[in-house]
C-alpha positions in Angstrom: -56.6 51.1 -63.1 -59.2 53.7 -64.3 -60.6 54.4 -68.0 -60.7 58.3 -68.7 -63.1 59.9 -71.2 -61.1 59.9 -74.0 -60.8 56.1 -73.9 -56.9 55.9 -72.7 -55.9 54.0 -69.3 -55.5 56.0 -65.8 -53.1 55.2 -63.2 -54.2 55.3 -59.3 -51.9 57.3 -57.3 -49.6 55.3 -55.0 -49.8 55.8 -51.7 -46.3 55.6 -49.8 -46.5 53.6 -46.9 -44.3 53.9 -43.8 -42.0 50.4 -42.9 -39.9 51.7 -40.6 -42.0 50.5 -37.5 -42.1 46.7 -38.6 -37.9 47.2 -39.3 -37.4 48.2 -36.2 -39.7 44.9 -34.9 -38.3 42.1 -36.9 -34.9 42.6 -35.4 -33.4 39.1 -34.4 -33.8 38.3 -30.9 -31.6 35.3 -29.4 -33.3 32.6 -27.8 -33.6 32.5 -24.6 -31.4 30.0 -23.0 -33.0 26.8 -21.0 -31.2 24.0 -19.3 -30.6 20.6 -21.3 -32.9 18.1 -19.8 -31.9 14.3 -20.4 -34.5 12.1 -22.4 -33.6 8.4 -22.7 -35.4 6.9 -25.6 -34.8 2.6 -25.8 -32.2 2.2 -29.5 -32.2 -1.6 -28.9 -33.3 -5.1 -27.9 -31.0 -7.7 -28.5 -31.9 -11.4 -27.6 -29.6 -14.0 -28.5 -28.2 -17.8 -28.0 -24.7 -17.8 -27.0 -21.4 -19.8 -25.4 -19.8 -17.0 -23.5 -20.7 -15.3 -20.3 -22.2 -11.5 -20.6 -20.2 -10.5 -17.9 -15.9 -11.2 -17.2 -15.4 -12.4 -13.7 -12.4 -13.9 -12.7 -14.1 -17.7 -11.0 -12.7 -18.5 -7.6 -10.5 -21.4 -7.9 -12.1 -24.6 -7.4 -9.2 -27.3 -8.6 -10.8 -27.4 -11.8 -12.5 -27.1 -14.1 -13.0 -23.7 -15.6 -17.0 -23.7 -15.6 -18.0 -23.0 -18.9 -21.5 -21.5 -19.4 -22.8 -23.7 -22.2 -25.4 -22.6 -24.3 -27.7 -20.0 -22.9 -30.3 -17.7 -23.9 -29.0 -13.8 -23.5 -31.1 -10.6 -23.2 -29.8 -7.0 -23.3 -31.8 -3.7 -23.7 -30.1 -0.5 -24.7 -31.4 3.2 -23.8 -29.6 6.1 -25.0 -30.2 9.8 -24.0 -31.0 12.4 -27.5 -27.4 13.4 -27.4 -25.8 10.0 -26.6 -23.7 11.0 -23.6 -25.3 8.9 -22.0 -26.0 5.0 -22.5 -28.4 2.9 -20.0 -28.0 -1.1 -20.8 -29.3 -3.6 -18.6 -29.7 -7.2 -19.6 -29.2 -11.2 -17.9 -28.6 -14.5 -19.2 -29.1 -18.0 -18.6 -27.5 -21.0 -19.3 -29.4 -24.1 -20.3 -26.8 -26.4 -18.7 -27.4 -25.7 -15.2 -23.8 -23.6 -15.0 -25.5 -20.7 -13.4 -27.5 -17.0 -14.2 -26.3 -13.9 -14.6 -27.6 -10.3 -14.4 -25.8 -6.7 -15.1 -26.9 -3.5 -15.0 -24.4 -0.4 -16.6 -24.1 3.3 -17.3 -22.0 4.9 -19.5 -21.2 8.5 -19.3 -19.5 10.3 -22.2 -20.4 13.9 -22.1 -17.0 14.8 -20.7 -13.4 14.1 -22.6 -12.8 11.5 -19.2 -15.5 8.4 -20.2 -16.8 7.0 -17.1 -18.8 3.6 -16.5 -20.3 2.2 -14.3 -21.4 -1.5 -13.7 -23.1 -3.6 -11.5 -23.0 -6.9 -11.9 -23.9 -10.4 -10.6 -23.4 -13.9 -11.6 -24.2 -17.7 -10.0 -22.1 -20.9 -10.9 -22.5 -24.1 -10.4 -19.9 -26.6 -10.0 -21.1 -29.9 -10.3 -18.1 -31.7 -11.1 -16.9 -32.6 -7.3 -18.0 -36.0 -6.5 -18.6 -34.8 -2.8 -20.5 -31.9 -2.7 -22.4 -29.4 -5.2 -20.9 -25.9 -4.6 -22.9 -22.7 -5.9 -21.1 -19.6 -6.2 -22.5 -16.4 -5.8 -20.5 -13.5 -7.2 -21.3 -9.7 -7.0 -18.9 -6.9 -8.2 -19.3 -3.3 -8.7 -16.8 -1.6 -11.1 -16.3 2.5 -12.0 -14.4 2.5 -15.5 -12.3 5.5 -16.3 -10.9 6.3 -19.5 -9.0 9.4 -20.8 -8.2 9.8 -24.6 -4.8 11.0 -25.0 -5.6 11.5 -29.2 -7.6 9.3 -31.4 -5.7 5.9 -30.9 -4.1 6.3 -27.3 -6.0 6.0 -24.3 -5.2 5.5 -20.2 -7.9 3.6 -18.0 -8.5 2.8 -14.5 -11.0 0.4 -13.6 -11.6 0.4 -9.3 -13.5 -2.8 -8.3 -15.0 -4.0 -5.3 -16.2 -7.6 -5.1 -18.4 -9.8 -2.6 -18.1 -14.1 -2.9 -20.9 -16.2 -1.4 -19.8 -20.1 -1.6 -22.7 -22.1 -0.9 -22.5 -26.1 -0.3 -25.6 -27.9 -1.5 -27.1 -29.9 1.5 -27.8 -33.3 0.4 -26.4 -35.5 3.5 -25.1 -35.0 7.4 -22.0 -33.6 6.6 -22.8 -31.1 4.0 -26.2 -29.6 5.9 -24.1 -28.5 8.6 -21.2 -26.7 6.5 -20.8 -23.1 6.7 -21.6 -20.5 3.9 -18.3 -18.8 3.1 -18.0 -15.0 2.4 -14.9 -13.4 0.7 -14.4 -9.2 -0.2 -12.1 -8.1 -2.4 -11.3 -4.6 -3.5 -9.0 -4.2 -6.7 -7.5 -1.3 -9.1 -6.6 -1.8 -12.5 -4.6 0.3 -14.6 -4.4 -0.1 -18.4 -2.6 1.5 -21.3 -4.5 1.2 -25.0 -2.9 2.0 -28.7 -5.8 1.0 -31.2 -5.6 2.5 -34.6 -7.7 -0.2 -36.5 -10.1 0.2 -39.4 -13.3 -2.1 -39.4 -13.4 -3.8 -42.6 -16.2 -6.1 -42.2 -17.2 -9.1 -39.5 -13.8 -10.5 -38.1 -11.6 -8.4 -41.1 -9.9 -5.3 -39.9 -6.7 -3.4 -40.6 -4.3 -2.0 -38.5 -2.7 -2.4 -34.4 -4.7 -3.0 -31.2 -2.6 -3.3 -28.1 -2.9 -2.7 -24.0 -0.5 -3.3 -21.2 -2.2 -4.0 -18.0 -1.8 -4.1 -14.3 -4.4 -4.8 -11.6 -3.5 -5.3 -7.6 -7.0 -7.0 -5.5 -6.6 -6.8 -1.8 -8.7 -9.3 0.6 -10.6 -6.9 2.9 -11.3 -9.3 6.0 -7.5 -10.8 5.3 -5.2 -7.1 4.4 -2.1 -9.4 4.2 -3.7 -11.1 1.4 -4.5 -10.4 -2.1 -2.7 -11.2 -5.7 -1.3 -8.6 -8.1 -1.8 -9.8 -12.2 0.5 -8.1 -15.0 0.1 -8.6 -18.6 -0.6 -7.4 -22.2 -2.4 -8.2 -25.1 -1.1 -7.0 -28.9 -2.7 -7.8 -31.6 -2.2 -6.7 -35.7 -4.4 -6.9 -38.8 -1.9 -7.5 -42.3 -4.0 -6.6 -45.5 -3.0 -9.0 -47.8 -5.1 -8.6 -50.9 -7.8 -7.4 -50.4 -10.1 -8.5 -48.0 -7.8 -11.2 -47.2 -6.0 -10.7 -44.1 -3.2 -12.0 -41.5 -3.9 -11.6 -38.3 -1.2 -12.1 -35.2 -2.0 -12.2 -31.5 0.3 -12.4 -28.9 -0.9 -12.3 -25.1 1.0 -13.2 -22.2 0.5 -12.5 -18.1 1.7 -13.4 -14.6 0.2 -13.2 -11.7 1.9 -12.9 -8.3 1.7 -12.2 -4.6 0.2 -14.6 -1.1 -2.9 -15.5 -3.7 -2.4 -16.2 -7.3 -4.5 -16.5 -10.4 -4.0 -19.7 -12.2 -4.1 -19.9 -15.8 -5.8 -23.3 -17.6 -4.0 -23.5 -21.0 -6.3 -25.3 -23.9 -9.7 -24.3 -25.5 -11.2 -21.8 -27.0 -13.6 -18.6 -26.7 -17.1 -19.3 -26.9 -16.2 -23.0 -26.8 -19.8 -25.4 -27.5 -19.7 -27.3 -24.4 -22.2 -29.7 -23.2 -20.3 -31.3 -20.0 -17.0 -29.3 -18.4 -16.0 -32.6 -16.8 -15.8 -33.8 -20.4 -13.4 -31.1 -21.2 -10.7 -30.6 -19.0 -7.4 -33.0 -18.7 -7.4 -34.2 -15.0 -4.0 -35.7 -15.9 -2.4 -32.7 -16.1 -1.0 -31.7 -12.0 -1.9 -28.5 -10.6 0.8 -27.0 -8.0 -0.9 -27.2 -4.5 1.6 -24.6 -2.7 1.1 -21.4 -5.1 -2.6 -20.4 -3.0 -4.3 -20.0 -5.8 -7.7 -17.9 -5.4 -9.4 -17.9 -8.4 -9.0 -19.3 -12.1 -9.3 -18.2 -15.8 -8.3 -19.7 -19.3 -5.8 -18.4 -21.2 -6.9 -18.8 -24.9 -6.8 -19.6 -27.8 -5.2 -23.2 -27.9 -6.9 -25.1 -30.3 -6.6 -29.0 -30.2 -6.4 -29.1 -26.7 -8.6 -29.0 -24.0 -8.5 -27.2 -20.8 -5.4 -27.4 -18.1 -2.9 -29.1 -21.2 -0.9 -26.8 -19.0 -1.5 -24.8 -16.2 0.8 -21.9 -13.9 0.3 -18.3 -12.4 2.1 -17.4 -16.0 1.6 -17.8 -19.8 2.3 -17.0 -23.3 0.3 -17.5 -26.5 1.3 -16.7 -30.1 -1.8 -17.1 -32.3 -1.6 -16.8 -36.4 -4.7 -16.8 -38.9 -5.5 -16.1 -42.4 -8.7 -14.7 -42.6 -10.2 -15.2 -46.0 -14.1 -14.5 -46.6 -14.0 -16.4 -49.5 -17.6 -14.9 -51.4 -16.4 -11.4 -51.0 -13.0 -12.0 -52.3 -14.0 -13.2 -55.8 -16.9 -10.5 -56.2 -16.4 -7.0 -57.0 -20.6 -6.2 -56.1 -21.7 -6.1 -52.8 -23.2 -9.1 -51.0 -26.6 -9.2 -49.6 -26.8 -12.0 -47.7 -25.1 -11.4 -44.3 -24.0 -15.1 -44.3 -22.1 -15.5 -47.8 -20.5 -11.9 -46.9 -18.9 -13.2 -43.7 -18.3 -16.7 -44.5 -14.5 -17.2 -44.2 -12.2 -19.7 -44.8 -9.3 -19.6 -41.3 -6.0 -21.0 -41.3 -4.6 -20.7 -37.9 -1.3 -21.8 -36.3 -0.9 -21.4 -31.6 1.8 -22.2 -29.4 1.9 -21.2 -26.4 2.8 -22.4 -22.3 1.8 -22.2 -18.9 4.0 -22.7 -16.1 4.8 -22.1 -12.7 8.5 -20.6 -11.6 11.0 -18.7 -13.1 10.7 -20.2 -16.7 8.7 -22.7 -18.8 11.2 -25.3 -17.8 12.0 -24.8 -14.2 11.7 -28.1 -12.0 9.1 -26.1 -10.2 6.4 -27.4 -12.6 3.5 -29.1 -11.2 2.9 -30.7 -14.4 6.4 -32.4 -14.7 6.6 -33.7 -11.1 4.2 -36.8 -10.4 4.1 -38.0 -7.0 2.4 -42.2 -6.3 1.7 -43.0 -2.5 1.4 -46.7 -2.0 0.8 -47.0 1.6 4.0 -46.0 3.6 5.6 -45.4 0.2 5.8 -41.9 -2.1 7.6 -41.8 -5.3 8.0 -38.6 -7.3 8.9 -39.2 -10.6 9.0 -36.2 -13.6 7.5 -36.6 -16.7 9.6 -36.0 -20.0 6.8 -33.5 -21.2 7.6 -30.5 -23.5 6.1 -27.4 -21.7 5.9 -25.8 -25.1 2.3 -26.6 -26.8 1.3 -25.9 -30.3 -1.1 -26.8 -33.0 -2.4 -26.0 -36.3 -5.6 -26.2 -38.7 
């Protein structure tokens, strides 16, 4: 701005400038497109003492008992890639007890609509129970898990399985230094149907249906004629009764069948505390010697009893609890402390059998039929038990 003569304000010209250039430049240009690389990045450490194995392996049958893994020490880390198709975890345990080690490696691959994982895994027991020998058990399996989403609660899945069995007899005298290793290989497919429309509430407190029917087939490789074939299902539903208060019902039941059967030990629980399995499993109780059994497993829960209160290639459990986290229940505010929030208070009810045969109450039942050999004489005598089991608390 300029002052003229006369004392009054004078405006500079404007200039016009030409834009049309730097339009014509800042046109949007699209990206140009580059290939997704995969970056892992480590989301977790988890370290932990526990009562439960980190891996599910059926145990070769040994007669008994079900070798439970005590209290061990577990460590898992957890890498994901940016996008989280993809999840690396790799992690081993080990038991304090003696029972054994364990190690497992796994990927998970979700950047399709088919999830696939894949899992390597390997796990050593122990069995010192046998008052002739000490017997280690080497067990490696690989597994590819498939699973196709149908909608948000159905799903189909295949698991294919191929397993390798090392027994190994600890040499402490003459006649076990000179006893073989034996070597077993199994291959297996496992098909499963999955409903699960349940709603997380908070620790052990959810709403809604979980359920799978299941069928897997394993097949000795050095023995073709061999192998075992195990049906089953597992249902489970979550009642809101006021609430956070719930009822939850559980009913599992499966058979196995075929030259080589699985045996079921009735009695225990998950994640039982267990400082000696001899301690822990009722030797009283007899175990059919003509059903070529191959491996064992426990069918839980059956609180109040311990391990083999009865035992068969089939079984039913009904479970019932009221869940009732008693802090939360009378507080309208949320609870900071993780242990008030999840303390509950657990009514539970189980019955449930294990048997061998066409039913519960066939004469075919090892644990009815006692047999006493005094020298040149056998007697076989059955027992008046009820195969039916129950208890509540």
């Amino acid at each position: 701005e300029a002052i003229s003569d006369m004392g009054q304000p004078k405006t500079a010209a404007v200039q016009p400038i030409d834009t049309s250039s730097k339009v014509q430049s800042s046109k949007f240009k699209i990206p140009e497109q580059r290939n997704y690389n995969l970056a892992f990045a480590a989301t977790d450490l988890t370290t932990q003492f526990d009562f439960d194995y980190a891996t599910d392996l059926y145990q070769p049958y040994n007669g008994g008992p079900y070798i439970m893994p005590g209290m061990g020490a577990f460590l898992k880390v957890g890498m994901l890639d940016v996008f989280e198709d993809y999840k690396l975890e790799g992690g081993f345990r080990y038991s304090f007890n003696g029972s054994g080690t364990e190690y497992f490696l796994s990927l998970d691959d979700r950047s399709k609509r088919l999830d696939k994982k894949y899992i390597i895994q390997r796990q050593s027991l122990v069995n010192n129970n046998r008052t002739d020998s000490i017997l280690h058990n080497y067990l490696y399996q690989v597994r590819g898990i498939f699973r196709y989403p149908i909608d948000e609660v159905n799903a189909l899945q295949f698991t294919t399985t191929g397993r390798f069995d090392r027994l190994v007899t600890e040499a402490f005298e003459g006649g076990t230094l000179n006893k073989p290793d034996k070597f077993t290989y199994y291959l297996g497919l496992k098909g499963e149907y999955i409903f699960d429309n349940t709603l997380f509430k908070s620790l052990n407190i959810l709403n809604g249906t979980r359920a799978k029917i299941f069928a897997e087939h394993y097949r000795n490789v050095l023995n073709l004629n061999s192998g075992f074939t195990v049906v089953g299902l597992d249902a489970r539903h979550y009642q809101r009764i006021h609430r956070d208060l719930i009822w939850a019902n559980r009913l599992a039941a499966s058979s196995s069948v075929g030259q080589q059967k699985l045996v079921y030990y009735l009695g225990s629980v998950d994640n039982w505390i267990v400082l000696s399995n001899r301690d822990r499993f009722d030797n009283t109780t007899n175990i059919a010697p003509d059903q070529g059994y191959a491996f064992q497993t426990i069918a839980t829960n059956m609180r109040g009893f311990i391990q083999n209160a009865r035992n068969g290639n089939n079984f039913v459990v009904v479970n019932s609890e009221l869940r009732w986290p008693v802090v939360k229940y009378f507080t309208d505010r949320p609870v900071k402390s993780e242990l008030l929030a999840n303390f509950q208070a657990i009514g539970f009810a189980d019955v449930g059998t294990a048997w061998n045969g066409p039913n519960p109450y066939s004469d075919e039942n090892a644990f009815n039929n006692i047999k006493v050999t005094n020298k040149a004489v056998t007697v076989t005598y059955k027992n008046q038990n009820d195969p039916i089991i129950g208890g509540v608390g």
